[in-house]
Every structure is written in structure tokens, then in C-alpha cells.
C-alpha positions in Angstrom: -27.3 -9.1 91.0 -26.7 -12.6 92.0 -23.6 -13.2 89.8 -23.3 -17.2 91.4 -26.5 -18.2 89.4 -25.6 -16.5 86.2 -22.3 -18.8 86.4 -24.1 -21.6 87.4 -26.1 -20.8 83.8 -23.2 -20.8 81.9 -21.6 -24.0 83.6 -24.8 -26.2 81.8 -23.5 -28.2 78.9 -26.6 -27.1 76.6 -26.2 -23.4 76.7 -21.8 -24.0 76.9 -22.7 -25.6 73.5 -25.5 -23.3 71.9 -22.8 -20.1 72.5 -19.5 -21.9 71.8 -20.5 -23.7 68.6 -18.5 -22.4 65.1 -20.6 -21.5 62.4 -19.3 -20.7 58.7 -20.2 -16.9 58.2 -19.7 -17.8 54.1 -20.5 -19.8 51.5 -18.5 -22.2 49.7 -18.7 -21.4 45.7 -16.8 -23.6 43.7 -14.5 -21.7 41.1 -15.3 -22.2 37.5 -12.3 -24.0 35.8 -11.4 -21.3 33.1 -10.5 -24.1 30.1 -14.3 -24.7 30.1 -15.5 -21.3 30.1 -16.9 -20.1 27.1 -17.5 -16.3 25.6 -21.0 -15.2 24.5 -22.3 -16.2 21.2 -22.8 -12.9 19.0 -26.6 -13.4 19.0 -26.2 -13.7 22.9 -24.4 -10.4 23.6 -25.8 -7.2 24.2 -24.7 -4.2 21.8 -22.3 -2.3 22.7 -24.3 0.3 22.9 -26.8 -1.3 25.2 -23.6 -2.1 27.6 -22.7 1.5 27.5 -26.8 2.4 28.2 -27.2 0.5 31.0 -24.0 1.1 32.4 -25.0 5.1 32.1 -28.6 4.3 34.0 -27.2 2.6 36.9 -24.2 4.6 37.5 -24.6 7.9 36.0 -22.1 9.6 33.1 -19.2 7.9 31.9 -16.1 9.6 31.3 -14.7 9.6 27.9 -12.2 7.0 29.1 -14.3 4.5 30.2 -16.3 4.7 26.7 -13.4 4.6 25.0 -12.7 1.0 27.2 -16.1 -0.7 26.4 -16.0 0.3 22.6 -12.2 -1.1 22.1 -12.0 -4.1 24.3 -15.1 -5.9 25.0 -15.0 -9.6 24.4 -17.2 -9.7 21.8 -18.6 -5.9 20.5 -15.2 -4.8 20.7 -14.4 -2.6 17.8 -10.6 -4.4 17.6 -12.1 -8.2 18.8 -14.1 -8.7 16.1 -12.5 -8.6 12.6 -9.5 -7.1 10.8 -10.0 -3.0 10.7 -6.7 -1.8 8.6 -6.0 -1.7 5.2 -8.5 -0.3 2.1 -11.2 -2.6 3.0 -10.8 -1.4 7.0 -11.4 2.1 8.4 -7.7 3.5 8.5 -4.4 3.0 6.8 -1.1 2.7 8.3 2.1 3.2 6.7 3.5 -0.1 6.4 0.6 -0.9 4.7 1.3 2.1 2.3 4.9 1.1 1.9 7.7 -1.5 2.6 10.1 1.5 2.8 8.4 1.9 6.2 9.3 -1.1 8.2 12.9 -1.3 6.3 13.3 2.5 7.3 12.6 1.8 11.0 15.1 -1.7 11.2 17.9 -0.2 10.0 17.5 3.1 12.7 16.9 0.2 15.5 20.2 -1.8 14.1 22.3 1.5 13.7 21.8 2.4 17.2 21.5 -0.9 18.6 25.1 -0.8 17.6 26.6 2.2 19.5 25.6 -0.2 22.8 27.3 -3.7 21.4 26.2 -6.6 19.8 22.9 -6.5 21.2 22.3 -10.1 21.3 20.4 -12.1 22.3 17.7 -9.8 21.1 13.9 -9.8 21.7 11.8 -7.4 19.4 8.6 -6.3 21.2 5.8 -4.4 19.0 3.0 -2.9 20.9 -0.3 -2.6 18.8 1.3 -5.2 16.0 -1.9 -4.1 13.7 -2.0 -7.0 10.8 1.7 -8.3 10.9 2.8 -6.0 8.1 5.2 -4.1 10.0 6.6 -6.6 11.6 7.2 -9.2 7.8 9.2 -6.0 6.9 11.1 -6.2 10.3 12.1 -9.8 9.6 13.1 -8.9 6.0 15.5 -7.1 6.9 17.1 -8.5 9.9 17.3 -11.8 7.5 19.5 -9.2 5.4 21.3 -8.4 7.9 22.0 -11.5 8.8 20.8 -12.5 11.7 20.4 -16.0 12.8 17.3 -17.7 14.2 18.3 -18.5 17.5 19.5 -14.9 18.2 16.4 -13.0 18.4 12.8 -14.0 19.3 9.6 -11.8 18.6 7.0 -10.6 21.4 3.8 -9.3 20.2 1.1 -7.1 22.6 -2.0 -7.6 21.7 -5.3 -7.8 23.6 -7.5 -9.1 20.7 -7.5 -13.0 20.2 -8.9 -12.2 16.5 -6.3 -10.1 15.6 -3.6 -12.2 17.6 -4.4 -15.1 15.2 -4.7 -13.0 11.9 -1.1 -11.9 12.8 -0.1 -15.2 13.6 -1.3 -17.0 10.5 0.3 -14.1 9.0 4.0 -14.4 10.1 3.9 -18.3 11.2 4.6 -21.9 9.7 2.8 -23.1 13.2 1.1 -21.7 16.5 -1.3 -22.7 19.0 -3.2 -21.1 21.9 -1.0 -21.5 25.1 -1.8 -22.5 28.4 -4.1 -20.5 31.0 -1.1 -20.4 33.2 1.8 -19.4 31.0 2.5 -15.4 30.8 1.6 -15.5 27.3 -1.7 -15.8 25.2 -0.3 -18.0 21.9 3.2 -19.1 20.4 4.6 -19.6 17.3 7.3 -20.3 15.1 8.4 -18.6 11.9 9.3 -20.8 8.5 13.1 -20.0 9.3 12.6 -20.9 13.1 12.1 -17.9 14.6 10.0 -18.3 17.9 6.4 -15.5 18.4 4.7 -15.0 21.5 1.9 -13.1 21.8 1.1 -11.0 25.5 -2.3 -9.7 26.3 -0.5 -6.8 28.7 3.3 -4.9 28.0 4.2 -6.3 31.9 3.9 -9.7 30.9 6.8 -9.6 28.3 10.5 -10.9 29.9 12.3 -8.1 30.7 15.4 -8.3 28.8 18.1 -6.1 25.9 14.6 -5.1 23.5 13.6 -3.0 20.6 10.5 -2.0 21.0 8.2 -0.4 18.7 4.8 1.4 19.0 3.6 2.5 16.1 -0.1 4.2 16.2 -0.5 2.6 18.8 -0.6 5.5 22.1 -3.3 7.3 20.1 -6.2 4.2 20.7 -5.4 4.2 24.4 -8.3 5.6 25.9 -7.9 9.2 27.2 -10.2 11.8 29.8 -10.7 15.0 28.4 -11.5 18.3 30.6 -12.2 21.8 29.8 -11.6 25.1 31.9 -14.7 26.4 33.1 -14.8 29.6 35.1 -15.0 27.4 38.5 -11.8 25.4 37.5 -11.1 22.1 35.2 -13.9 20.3 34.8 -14.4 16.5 33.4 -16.2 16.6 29.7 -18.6 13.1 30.6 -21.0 11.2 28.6 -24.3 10.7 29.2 -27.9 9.6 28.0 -30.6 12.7 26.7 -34.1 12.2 27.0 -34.3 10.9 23.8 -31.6 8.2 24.9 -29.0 9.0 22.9 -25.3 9.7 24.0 -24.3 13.2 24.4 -20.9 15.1 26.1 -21.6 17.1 29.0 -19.6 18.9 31.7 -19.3 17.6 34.9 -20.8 20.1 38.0 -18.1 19.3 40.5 -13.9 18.1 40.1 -14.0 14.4 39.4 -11.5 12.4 40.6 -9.9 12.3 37.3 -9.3 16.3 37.6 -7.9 15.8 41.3 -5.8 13.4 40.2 -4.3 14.0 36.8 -4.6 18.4 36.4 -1.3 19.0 38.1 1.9 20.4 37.0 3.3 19.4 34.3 0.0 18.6 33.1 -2.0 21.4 34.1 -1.8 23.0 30.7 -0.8 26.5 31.3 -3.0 28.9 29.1 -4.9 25.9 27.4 -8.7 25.6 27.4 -9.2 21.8 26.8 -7.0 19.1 27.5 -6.5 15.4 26.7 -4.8 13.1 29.1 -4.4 9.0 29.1 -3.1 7.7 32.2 -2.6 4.4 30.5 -0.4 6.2 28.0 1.3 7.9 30.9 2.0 4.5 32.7 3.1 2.3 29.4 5.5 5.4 28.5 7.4 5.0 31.9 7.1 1.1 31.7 9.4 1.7 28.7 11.3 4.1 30.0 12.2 1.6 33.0 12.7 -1.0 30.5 15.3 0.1 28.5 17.0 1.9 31.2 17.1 -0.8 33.3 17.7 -3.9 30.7 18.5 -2.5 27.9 17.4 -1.3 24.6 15.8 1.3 22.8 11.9 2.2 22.2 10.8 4.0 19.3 7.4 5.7 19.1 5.8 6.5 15.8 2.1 7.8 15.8 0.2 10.9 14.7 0.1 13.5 17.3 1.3 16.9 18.9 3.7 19.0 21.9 1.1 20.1 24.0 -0.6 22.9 21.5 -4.0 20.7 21.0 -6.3 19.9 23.4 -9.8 18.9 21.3 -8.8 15.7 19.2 -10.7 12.5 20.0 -12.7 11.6 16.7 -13.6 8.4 14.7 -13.2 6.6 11.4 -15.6 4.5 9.8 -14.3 3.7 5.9 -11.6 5.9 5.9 -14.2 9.0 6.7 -14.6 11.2 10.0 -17.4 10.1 12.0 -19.6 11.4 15.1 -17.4 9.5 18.3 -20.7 8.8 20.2 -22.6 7.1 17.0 -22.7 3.6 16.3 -20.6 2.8 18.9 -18.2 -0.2 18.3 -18.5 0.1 14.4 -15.7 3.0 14.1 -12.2 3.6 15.2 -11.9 5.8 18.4 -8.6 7.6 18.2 -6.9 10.9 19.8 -3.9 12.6 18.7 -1.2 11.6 21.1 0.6 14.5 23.0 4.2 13.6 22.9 5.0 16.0 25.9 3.2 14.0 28.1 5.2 10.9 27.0 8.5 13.0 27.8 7.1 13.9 31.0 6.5 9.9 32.0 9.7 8.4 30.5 12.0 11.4 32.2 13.4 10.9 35.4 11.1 11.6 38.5 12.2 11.6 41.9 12.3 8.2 43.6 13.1 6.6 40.7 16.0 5.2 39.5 15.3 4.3 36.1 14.5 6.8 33.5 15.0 6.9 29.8 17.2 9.3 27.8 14.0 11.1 25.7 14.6 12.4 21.8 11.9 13.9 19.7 9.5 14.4 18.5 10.8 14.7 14.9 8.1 15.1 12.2 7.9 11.9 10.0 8.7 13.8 7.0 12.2 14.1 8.6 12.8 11.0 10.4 12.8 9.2 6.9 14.9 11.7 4.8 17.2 11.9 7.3 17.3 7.9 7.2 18.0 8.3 4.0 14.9 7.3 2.8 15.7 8.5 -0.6 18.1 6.2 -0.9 16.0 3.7 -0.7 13.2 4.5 -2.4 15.8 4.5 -5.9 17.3 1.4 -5.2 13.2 0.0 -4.9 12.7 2.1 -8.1 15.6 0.6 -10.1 14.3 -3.2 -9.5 10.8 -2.1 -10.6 10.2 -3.2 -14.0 6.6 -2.0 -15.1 5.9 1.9 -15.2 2.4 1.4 -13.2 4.5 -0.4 -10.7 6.8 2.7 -10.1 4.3 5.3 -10.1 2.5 3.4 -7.3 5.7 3.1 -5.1 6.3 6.9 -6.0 2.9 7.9 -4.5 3.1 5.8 -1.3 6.2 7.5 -0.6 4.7 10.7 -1.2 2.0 9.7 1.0 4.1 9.3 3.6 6.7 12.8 3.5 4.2 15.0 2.1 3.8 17.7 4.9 -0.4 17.9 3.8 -0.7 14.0 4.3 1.2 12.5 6.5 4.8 14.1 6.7 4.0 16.3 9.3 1.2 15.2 11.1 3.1 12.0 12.2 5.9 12.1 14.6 8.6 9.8 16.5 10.0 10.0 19.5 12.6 7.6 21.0 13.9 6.5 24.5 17.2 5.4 24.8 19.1 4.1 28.7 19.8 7.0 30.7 23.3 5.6 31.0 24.0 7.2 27.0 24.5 10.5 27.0 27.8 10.9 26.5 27.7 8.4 23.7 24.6 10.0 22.1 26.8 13.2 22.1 29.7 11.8 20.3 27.6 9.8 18.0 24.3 11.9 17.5 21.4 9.8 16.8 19.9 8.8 13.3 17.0 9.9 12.6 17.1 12.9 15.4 19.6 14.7 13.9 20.5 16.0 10.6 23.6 13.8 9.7 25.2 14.8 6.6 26.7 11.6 4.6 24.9 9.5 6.1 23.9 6.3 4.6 22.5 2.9 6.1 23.8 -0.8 5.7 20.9 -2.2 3.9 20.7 0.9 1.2 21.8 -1.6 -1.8 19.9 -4.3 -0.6 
């Protein structure tokens, strides 16, 4: 080979030029500016259903998860995006809708052991899943009561729908306005008395600082995969299309990564056959548990739900009345009973981490209020109520609420207090968790 020639090639200005020059290997796409974008007109956007169809064609079955996703939080189909759901007119009830005795009930636990820590102020209240704004116009009641001043509290609201961000906020606020794209959070307000709402599309995004924060029914819309025991192992219960093209559960032939991932001890479920498992629950119930370790504060979960002895609950509601999950997807309310043991297991301390949360509970509702005192209460409501009707109402909403066959039993709390308590918890047990005799709450002759 005659090497000098080839060099002699390369020394030649053209082909020097032809090799050497720099071409872009991309494209240059200009980024939308997100103030102008705009959502999809209602007549423009698919169905749900047709999302969850063609999402089933290209990629195969969905896990119960991912439906779960599509049917709560898209943009516009989205059963929570589009409209109020709660309340007579809605598809479920909660129980500060059923009674102010709730929301006063829970404030005065939050204050009581707020005050075994110090003053707790400045204070932000955080509420996870703030529904209509009910629970939280009972919160402020009382704190007003108790007399705390504007300027030493501030509310922080998570919420992912914009709809049901501005009911809530025409709801509790003299003023608000959407916020800037850049800011952490979504909207702001300000209370008549002056008393300053943000509203967070994610729990990350609220300041980390001393909190109460409250999650009521809120873990049991988080979406959740569900498995069964086959004879070959746990296997992933999917969803997929028939040949009729309808939805239907099947079983998946192989582990999915969902069963590599998430069946291990302590979630493996001994004896049971099915289980239920939300690794978003999983990761928002340590996010607390770092929270109020590390910051202070206390979290206090209220939601229907059970210690590991169910494993077959995902259903729907559509007018107050069980439905088929899979039908009309979008129109109903996707829930599963939340398993409280699996919460313990994510706010308890794990190795490699330094902040873990002190974890009481569950308690059946029934007994969280009576041992609040709830009574109490409910006869000091009873001796400012005038008309007979009037009384037998508020007598059957608290009913509702302790009877063991509605909604005494079946609801539960559990609460997460800093890790660094213990010794104080044991001198000073905590309300609510444990059966204090004599005990009676500041705002009981309010």
C-alpha cells in the first residue's frame, strides 16, 4: 500500500473540508411557552374510555394502577377534574359533610397534642385531598376560638384538580388568583380575617416546616395494584379488552414488575390470597413520616380501611350506589380500602434512614370521637338548637358517624407523631389513642 499518496489525498483542501466539516445531528424545536397553552375543549377530547382503549391496543393490559391514573387525573375526563363529586347531589359523603362535630373533633386533638411539643407557632396546616373546603371552614372555626391570630398560621391545600382547587377557594376565600407557572404553588388566597391559602398540585411542593397535616379519605383514591396467589406464585390481576371490546380483569402469565418489586416482606402477605398495594400511598406515608420527624408536627390519617385482613376491595360509587369498577369509566368514584399496616410499615423507621415517625393506630372512628369526648360536644350543639327537627338531624349525623354498622367501625385513624416523643407520649398518652378517663377538651363549651 502506498501510504505517501493516501496522505497526499488527505492534504487536498476539498476532501480536508468534506470530512472535517460540523454538521447538527438534531433539530432545533422551539419550546411552547406554557402561559399560552391551552387544554382540550370537552368536544375535542377523547373519552376516557377511548384513552384507556387505545392505550390497551398498543401496549397490551394495564394494571389496575394505571387505570385507576387515567380515570382520576386526566385533564379533562378525569373523574375529580371535572365537577364537584361530594355531598347528596355527588357519589359519596364524607363526614364533615355529615357533621361540624367532625372537623371541631379533629382541631382540638391537633391543638391538645400540638401542645405537649410548645407553642407550635408559626403554624402551617396542610390538608391532603381538601374535598369541598368543608373540613377545612370547621378547622378555621375553631382555631378562631382558640384564638389564634392571622399572622400565626397559614393554610396549604393538595390538590391536583384546578376545578376542585377553585370550588375550595371560592369556598374559604374573600380573594385568590391563579399563580405563576414558576412559583411552587398552583393558586393563593386570602381568607376574610387575612389568613393566607395556597394550593400545591404535589405534597413535595409544600415548605417544609412545624405542620398539622390531615388526610382524610384521601389514601383510599390513590391508585393501588392488585395480585393474587396462583399456584406458580403472585401474579398481577391486569385489565384488558375481550373480543367484544369491553374491559375485563385477567391474570397476568408471568411476574410483572410490580410483583418483583413490591411482593416482599413485609408486604408479602403471609397466608393471604389477594393483596392490594399503592406505592404512592407507600411513598406519601414516609413523606410524612420524614416530615414531622424532621420539622415538626403531627399527621393524622382518617379514611375507611383495614390491618392487613382484606385483600379484594377496589370498587366504585356512582350516586351513592356500588358500581361495576371497569364500567363507565370516569363517571364513578374509584376507591380501595386503605391498609393501615402498610402505612405503619412506610412511616416506621427503615435502615438508612434517619427520619421516621412515632406511628399510633389504627383506632376505630367510633372510638377516636368518644374518646375525644365527642359526647360532650354533641350536648353542648344540642342545647343551642332550638327547633326539634333541627336536633333530631344533628342526632342522626352523629349516629352516622359512631354507629359500628355505618361508619363507626369501618373508619379508622392513625397518627404519626416525631420520633424524638416517646418518652413524652408515655407520660402524656395521646388523645384519641388511648382511653383517658376525665378527659375533656378546651373548646367543649364553645
Amino acid at each position: 500500500m502506498n501510504y505517501r499518496n493516501i496522505y497526499r489525498l488527505f492534504n487536498k483542501r476539498v476532501v480536508l473540508s468534506s470530512i472535517c466539516k460540523r454538521t447538527k445531528g438534531y433539530v432545533v424545536v422551539k419550546r411552547p411557552d406554557p402561559k399560552t397553552l391551552k387544554m382540550p375543549t370537552l368536544t375535542e377530547a377523547p373519552s376516557i374510555l377511548d384513552i384507556i382503549k387505545e392505550k390497551v391496543r398498543l401496549n397490551g393490559p394495564i394494571t389496575v394502577a394505571e387505570y385507576m391514573h387515567i380515570v382520576i387525573t386526566n385533564p379533562t375526563e378525569g373523574y375529580y377534574m371535572k365537577k364537584d363529586v361530594i355531598g347528596q347531589q355527588g357519589d359519596f359523603v364524607t363526614s364533615p359533610e355529615i357533621s361540624q362535630l367532625f372537623g371541631e373533633i379533629l382541631t382540638i386533638w391537633f391543638f391538645s397534642e400540638t401542645r405537649k411539643m410548645g407553642p407550635g407557632k408559626p403554624l402551617q396546616i396542610v390538608e391532603l385531598g381538601p374535598g369541598n373546603g368543608t373540613l377545612m371552614i370547621d378547622v378555621l372555626r375553631v382555631l378562631n376560638k382558640l384564638k389564634y391570630k392571622p399572622n400565626e398560621f397559614s393554610i396549604h391545600l393538595v390538590e391536583i384538580s384546578s376545578t376542585m382547587q377553585l370550588l375550595q377557594a371560592n369556598k374559604l376565600c374573600a380573594s385568590h388568583k391563579e399563580s405563576d407557572i414558576e412559583l411552587p404553588y398552583n393558586r393563593e388566597g386570602v381568607t376574610v380575617s387575612g389568613i393566607k391559602v395556597y394550593w400545591y398540585n404535589d405534597l413535595k411542593k409544600v415548605p417544609q416546616n412545624f405542620s398539622w397535616y390531615i388526610a382524610h379519605e384521601f389514601f383510599d383514591v390513590l391508585p393501588i395494584h392488585k395480585f393474587e396467589k396462583t399456584e406458580k406464585g403472585w401474579r398481577e390481576i391486569l385489565i384488558d379488552l375481550d373480543e367484544n371490546q369491553k374491559l375485563y380483569y385477567r391474570i397476568s402469565a408471568e411476574e410483572t414488575p410490580s410483583v418483583k418489586m413490591l411482593i416482599r416482606p413485609p408486604l408479602n402477605g403471609g397466608d393471604r390470597m389477594a393483596l392490594e398495594i399503592s406505592p404512592r400511598a407507600l411513598g406519601i406515608g414516609r413523606q410524612l413520616a420524614q416530615r414531622v420527624d424532621e420539622f415538626g408536627g403531627l399527621a393524622l390519617i382518617a379514611d375507611y380501611g383495614h390491618e392487613g385482613e382484606k385483600g379484594d376491595t377496589f370498587r366504585a360509587f356512582h350516586q351513592h350506589k356500588l358500581v361495576d369498577p371497569l364500567e363507565n369509566p370516569g363517571v364513578s368514584d374509584l376507591t380501595a380500602d386503605v391498609d393501615f399496616t402498610q402505612l405503619r410499615v412506610a412511616a416506621s423507621m427503615t435502615p438508612g434512614n434517619d427520619n421516621y415517625a412515632i406511628v399510633l393506630g389504627p383506632v376505630k372512628q367510633k372510638d377516636f370521637l368518644e374518646r375525644m369526648q365527642a359526647k360532650v360536644r354533641l350536648e353542648v350543639l344540642l342545647t343551642n338548637i332550638k327547633i326539634e327537627e333541627d336536633k333530631e338531624k344533628l342526632m342522626a349525623a352523629y349516629n352516622m358517624l359512631v354507629d359500628p354498622q355505618k361508619m363507626g367501625d369501618r373508619f379508622k385513624f392513625m397518627a404519626f407523631y416525631p420520633s424524638s416523643m416517646g418518652e413524652i407520649l408515655e407520660k402524656h398518652p395521646p388523645v384519641g389513642f388511648a382511653n383517658l378517663s376525665g378527659f375533656a377538651n378546651d373548646a367543649s363549651s364553645e
